[in-house]
C-alpha positions as CSV (number, residue, x, y, z in Angstrom):
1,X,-74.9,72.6,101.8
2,X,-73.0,74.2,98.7
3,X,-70.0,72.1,97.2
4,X,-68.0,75.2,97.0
5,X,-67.3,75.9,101.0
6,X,-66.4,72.1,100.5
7,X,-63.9,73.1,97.9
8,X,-62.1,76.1,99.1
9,X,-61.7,74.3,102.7
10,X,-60.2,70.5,101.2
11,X,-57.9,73.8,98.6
12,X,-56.2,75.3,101.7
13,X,-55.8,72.1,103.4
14,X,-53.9,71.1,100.3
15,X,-51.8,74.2,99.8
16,X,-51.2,74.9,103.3
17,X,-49.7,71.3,103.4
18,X,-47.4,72.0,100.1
19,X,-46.5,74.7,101.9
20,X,-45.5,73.3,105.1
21,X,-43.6,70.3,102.8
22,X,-41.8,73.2,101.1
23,X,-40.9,74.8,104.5
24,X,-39.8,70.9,106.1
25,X,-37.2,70.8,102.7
26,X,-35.7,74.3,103.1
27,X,-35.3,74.5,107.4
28,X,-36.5,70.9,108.6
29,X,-38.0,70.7,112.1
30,X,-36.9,73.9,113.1
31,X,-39.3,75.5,110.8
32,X,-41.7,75.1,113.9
33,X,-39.9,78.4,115.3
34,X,-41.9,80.0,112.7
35,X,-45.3,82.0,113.7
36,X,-46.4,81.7,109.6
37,X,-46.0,78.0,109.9
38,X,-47.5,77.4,112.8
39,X,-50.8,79.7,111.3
40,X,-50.5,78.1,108.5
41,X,-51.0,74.3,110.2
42,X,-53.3,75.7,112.4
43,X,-55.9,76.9,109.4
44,X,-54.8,73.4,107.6
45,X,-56.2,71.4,111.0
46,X,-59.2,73.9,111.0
47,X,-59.6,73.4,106.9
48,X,-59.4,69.7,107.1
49,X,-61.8,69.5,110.1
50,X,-64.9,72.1,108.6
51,X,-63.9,69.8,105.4
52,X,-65.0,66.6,107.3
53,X,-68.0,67.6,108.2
54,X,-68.9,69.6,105.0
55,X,-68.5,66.1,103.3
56,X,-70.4,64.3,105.3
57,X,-73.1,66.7,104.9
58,X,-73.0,66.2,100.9
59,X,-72.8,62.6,102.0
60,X,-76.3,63.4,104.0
61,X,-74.6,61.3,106.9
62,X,-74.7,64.5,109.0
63,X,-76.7,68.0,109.6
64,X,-74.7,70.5,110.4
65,X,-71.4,71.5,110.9
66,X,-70.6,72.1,114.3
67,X,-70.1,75.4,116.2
68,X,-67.1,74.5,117.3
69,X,-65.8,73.9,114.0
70,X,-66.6,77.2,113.0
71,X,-65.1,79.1,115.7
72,X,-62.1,77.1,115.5
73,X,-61.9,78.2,112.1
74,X,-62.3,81.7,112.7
75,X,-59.6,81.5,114.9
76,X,-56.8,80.2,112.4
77,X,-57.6,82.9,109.9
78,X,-57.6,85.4,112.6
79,X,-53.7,83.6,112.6
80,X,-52.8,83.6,108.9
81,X,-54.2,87.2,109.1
82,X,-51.9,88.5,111.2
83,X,-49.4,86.5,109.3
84,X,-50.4,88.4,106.1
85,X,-50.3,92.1,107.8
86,X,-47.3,91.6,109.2
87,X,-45.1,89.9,106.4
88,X,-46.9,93.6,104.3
89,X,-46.8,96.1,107.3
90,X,-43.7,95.3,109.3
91,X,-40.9,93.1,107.8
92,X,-41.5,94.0,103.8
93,X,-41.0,97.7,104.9
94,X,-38.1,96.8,108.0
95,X,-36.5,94.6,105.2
96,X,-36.3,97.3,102.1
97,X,-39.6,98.1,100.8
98,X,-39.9,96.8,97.5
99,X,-37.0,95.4,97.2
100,X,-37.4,92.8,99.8
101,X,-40.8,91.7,98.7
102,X,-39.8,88.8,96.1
103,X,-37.6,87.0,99.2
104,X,-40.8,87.4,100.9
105,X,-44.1,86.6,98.8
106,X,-42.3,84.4,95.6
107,X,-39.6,82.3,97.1
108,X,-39.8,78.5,98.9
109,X,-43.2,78.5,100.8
110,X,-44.0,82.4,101.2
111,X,-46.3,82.2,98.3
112,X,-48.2,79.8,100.1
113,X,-47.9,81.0,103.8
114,X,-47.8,84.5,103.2
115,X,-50.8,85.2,100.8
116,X,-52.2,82.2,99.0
117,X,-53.5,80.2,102.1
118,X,-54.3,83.8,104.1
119,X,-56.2,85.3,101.8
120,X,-58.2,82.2,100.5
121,X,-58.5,81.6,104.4
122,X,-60.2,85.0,105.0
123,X,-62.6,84.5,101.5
124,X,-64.2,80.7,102.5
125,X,-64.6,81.9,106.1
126,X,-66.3,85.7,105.1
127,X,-67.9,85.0,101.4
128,X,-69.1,81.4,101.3
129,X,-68.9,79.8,105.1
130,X,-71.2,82.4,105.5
131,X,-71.9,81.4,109.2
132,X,-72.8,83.5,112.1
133,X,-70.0,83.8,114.9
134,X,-70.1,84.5,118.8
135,X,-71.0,87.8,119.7
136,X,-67.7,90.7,120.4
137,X,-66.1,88.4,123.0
138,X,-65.0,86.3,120.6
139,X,-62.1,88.5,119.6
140,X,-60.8,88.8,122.5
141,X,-60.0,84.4,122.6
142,X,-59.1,85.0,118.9
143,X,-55.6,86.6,120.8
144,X,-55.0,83.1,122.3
145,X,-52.9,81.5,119.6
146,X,-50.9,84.5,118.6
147,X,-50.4,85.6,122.9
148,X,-49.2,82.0,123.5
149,X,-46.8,82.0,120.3
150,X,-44.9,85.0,122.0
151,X,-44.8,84.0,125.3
152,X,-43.3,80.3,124.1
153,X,-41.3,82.2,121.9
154,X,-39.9,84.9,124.4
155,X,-39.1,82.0,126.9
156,X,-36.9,80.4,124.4
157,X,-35.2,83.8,123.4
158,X,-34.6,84.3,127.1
159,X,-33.3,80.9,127.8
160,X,-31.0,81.4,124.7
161,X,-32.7,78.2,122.8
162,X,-34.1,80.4,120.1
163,X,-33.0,83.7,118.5
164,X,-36.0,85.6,117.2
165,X,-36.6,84.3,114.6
166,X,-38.3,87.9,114.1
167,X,-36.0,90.9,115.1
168,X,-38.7,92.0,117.2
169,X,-38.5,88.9,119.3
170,X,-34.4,89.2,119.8
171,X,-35.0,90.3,123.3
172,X,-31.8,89.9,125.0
173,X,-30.2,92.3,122.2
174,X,-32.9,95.2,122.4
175,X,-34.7,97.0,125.5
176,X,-37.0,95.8,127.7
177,X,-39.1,98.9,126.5
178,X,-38.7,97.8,122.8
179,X,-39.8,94.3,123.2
180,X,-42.9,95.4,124.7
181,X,-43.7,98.5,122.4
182,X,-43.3,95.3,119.5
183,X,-45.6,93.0,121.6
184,X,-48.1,95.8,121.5
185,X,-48.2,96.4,118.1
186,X,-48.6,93.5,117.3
187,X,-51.5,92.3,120.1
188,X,-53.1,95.4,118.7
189,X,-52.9,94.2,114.7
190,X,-54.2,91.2,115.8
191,X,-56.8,92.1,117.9
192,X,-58.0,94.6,115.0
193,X,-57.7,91.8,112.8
194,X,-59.8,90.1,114.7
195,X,-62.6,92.4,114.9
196,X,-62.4,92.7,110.9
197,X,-63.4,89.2,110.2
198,X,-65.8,88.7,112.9
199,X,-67.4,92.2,111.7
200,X,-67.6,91.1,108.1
201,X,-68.1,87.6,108.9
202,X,-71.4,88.5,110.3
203,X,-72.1,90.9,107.7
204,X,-72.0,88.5,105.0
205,X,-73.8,85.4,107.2
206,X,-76.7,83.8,106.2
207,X,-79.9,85.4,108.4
208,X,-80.9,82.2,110.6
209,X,-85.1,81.0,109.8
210,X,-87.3,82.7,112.1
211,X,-88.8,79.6,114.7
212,X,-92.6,78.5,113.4
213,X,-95.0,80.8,115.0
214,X,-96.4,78.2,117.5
215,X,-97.9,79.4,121.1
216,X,-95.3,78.8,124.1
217,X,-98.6,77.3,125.7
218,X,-98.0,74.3,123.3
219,X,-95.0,73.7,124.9
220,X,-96.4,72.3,128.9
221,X,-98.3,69.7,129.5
222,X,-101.5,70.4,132.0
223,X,-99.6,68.7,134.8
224,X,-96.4,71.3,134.5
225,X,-93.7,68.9,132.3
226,X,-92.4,70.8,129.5
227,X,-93.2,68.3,126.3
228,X,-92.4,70.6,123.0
229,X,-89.5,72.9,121.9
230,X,-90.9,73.9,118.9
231,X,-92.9,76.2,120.6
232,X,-89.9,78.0,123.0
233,X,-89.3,80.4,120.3
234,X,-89.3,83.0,122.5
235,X,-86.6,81.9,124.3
236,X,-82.7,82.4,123.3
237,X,-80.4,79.0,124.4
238,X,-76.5,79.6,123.3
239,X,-77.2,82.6,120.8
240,X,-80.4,81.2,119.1
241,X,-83.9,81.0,119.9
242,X,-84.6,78.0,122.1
243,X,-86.8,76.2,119.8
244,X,-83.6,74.5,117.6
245,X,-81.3,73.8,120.6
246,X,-83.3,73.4,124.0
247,X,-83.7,69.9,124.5
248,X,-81.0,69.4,127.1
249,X,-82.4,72.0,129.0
250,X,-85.8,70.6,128.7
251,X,-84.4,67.6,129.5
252,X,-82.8,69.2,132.7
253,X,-86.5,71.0,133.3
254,X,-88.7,67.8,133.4
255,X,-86.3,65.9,136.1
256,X,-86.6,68.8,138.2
257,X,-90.4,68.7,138.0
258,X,-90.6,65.6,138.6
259,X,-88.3,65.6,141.3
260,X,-90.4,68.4,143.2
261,X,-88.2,70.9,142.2
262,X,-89.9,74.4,141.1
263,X,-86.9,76.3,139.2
264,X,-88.2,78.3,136.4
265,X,-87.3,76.9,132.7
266,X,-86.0,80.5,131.8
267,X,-82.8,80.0,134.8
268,X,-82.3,76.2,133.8
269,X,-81.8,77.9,130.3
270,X,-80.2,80.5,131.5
271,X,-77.5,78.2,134.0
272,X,-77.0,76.1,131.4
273,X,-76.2,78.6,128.7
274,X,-73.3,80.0,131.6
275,X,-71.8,76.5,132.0
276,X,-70.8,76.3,128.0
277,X,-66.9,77.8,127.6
278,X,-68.3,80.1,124.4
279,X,-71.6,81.5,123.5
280,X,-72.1,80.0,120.3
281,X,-74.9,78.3,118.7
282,X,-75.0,74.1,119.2
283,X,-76.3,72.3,121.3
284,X,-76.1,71.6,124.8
285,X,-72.9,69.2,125.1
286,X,-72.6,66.0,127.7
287,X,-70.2,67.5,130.1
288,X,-72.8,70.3,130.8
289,X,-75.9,68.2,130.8
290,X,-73.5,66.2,134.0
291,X,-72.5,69.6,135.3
292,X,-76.1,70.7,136.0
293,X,-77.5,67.3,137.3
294,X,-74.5,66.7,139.2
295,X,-75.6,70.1,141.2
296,X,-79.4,70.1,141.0
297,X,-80.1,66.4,140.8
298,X,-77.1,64.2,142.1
299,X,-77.3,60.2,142.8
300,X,-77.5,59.5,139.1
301,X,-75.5,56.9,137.4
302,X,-74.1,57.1,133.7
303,X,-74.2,54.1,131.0
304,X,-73.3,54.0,127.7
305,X,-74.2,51.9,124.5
306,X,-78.1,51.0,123.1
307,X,-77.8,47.9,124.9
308,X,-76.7,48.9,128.5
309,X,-78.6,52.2,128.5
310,X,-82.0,50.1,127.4
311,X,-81.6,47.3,130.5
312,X,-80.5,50.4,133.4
313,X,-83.5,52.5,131.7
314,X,-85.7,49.1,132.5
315,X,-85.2,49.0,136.1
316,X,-84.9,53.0,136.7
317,X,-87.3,55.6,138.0
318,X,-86.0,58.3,135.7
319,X,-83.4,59.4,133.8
320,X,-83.0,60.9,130.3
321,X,-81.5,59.5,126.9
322,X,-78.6,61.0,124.6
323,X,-79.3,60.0,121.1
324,X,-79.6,60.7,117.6
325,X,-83.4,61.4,116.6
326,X,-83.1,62.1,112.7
327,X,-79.4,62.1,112.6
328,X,-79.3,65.4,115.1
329,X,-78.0,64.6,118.8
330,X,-81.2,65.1,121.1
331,X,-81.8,64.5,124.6
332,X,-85.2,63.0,125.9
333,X,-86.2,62.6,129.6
334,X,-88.8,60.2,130.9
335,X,-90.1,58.9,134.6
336,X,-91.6,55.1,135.3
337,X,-95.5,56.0,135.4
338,X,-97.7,53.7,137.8
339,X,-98.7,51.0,135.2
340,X,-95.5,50.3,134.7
341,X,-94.5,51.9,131.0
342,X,-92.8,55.2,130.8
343,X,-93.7,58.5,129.9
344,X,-91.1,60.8,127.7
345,X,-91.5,64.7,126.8
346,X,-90.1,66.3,124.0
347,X,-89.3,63.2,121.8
348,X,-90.5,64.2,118.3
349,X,-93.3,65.7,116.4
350,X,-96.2,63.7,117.3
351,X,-94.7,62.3,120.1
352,X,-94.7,65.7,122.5
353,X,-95.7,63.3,125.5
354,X,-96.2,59.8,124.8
355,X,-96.2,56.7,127.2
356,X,-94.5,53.9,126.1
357,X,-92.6,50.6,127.0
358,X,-88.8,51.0,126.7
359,X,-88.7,48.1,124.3
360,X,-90.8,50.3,121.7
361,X,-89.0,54.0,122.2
362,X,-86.1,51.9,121.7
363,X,-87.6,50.1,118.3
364,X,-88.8,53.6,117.4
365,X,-85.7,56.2,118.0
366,X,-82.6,54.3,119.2
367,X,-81.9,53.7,115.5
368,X,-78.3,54.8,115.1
369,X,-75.4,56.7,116.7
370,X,-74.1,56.5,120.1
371,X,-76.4,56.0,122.9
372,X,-76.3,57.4,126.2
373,X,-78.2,57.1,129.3
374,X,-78.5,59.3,132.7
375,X,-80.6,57.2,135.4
376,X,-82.2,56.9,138.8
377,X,-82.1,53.8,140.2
């Protein structure tokens, strides 16, 4: 993890923020009516947040930054974007050309707002975040914060609360056919803004590490339990091969076997992938992991915290853990075997399929971070 991404993300939080202090001197809490400040906090929250986790990754307290994070980010400088192209392709040249441009890019917070933040936005994210983003789709939710601005903002025109503040949004004093010729163009700069920054986003992202070379046939045990996803390389789970993010649907796989359920791993994959809101690379989040038991295995019950999850896991027939195994969330399923112990798939390297009491997997991998337990009574 490079310092610099660090940098330029902890910068635009702090200029967006002198900014928005500038803006709160000059027009107090109305300046909220404005769609450059509200890009502008929007890339400060999505600054500050990448920041976060970018420090803790120097810190080595975490891994990775999220995907989430990412694509949140991508969205706000989709925002300040359209801020920039619009101050430069509609209100410099509706205002007086070059004459207007000094009340627009050098006075109060428009330095800041209008080019500084935008443009340092668009470089971190393209040149140094280097990360890859969803596939075309993507674009399309980029729209969301700019849609929702002008429908709040047309509401209030309508209503007589707000006037513009743009002169394309004064749309009680211009025609209906006007206001939406406006809203077009602008849904169309945006939506080609979009695209831009995704395109060269991916253009300039760091190729992800090709999977080790390891036989699927390593990855099942002889009785039919899935055990190691090093070796589903083959596979794709959320936009990358299977072997870096399939342990939820492993997870998923082995309850179902050993419930006497045959469903292929590639549609568990597959129905899990379709239950996540964007197809991005993480991994598989709780609210999906309860989604697809709550439909393919129901009866479960939910505990959290290392000691309640350890006494439920004692007196269950199955279930399957949500942990941290080396500082990376991981799920790990496991059924009561006939002596008495219990036998987990998928734990670690070494530990493919391994039978143990749930006093020592608990001595040997509940070691830190929240802890959270599916079970079968």
């Amino acid at each position: 993890m490079a310092v610099l991404p660090f940098c330029l993300d902890v910068l635009i939080a702090i200029l967006s923020a002198i900014g928005a202090w500038i803006s709160f001197g000059i027009d107090g809490w109305s300046m909220f009516r404005y769609y450059t400040l509200c890009s502008n906090l929007f890339l400060l929250l999505a600054c500050s947040a990448q920041a976060w986790y970018e420090g803790n990754i120097l810190l080595d307290r975490r891994m990775f930054v999220p995907g989430w994070v990412r694509v949140l980010k991508y969205f706000a400088v989709c925002t300040v974007m359209v801020t920039f192209s619009v101050v430069m392709l509609i209100l410099i040249p509706a205002g007086g050309g070059v004459s207007a441009m000094p009340g627009y890019l050098l006075r109060g917070s428009t330095p800041y707002h209008h080019v500084i933040c935008p443009l340092l936005g668009f470089a971190s994210l393209v040149f140094f975040d280097r990360a890859a983003l969803p596939d075309l789709r993507i674009t399309l939710w980029a729209l969301v914060p700019t849609f929702a601005y002008a429908v709040v903002a047309s509401a209030l025109n309508l209503a007589g609360v707000l006037d513009g503040p743009y002169f394309f949004l004064r749309i009680r004093s211009q025609p209906v056919w006007t206001s939406v010729r406006w809203y077009l163009v602008v849904l169309v700069i945006a939506w080609a803004l979009a695209w831009l920054v995704w395109k060269l986003a991916l253009r300039f992202s760091v190729p992800r590490e090709a999977p080790p070379a390891i036989p699927e046939a390593h990855a099942w045990t002889e009785d039919g339990f899935l055990k190691d996803q090093n070796a589903l390389g083959a596979f794709t789970y959320r936009s990358i091969p299977a072997s870096a993010n399939s342990c939820g649907p492993v997870a998923v796989y082995n309850l179902l076997h050993r419930a006497g359920q045959s469903v292929p791993f590639p549609d568990v994959l597959r129905e899990m992938d379709d239950m996540h809101l964007l197809r991005i690379p993480g991994p598989t989040f709780m609210h999906v992991m309860r989604r697809c038991l709550r439909k393919r295995l129901p009866g479960w019950r939910e505990v959290h915290g290392r000691s309640a999850a350890l006494a439920a896991a004692e007196c269950s027939r199955m279930g399957v853990f949500r942990y941290h195994e080396q500082r990376v969330p991981h799920f790990v399923a496991y059924y009561r075997t006939e002596s008495g112990t219990f036998r987990f798939f998928n734990v670690n390297d070494e530990r493919e399929d391994v039978c143990l009491t749930m006093a020592d997997f608990a001595a040997g991998h509940l070691l830190g971070g929240s802890v959270r337990l599916l079970f079968w009574e």
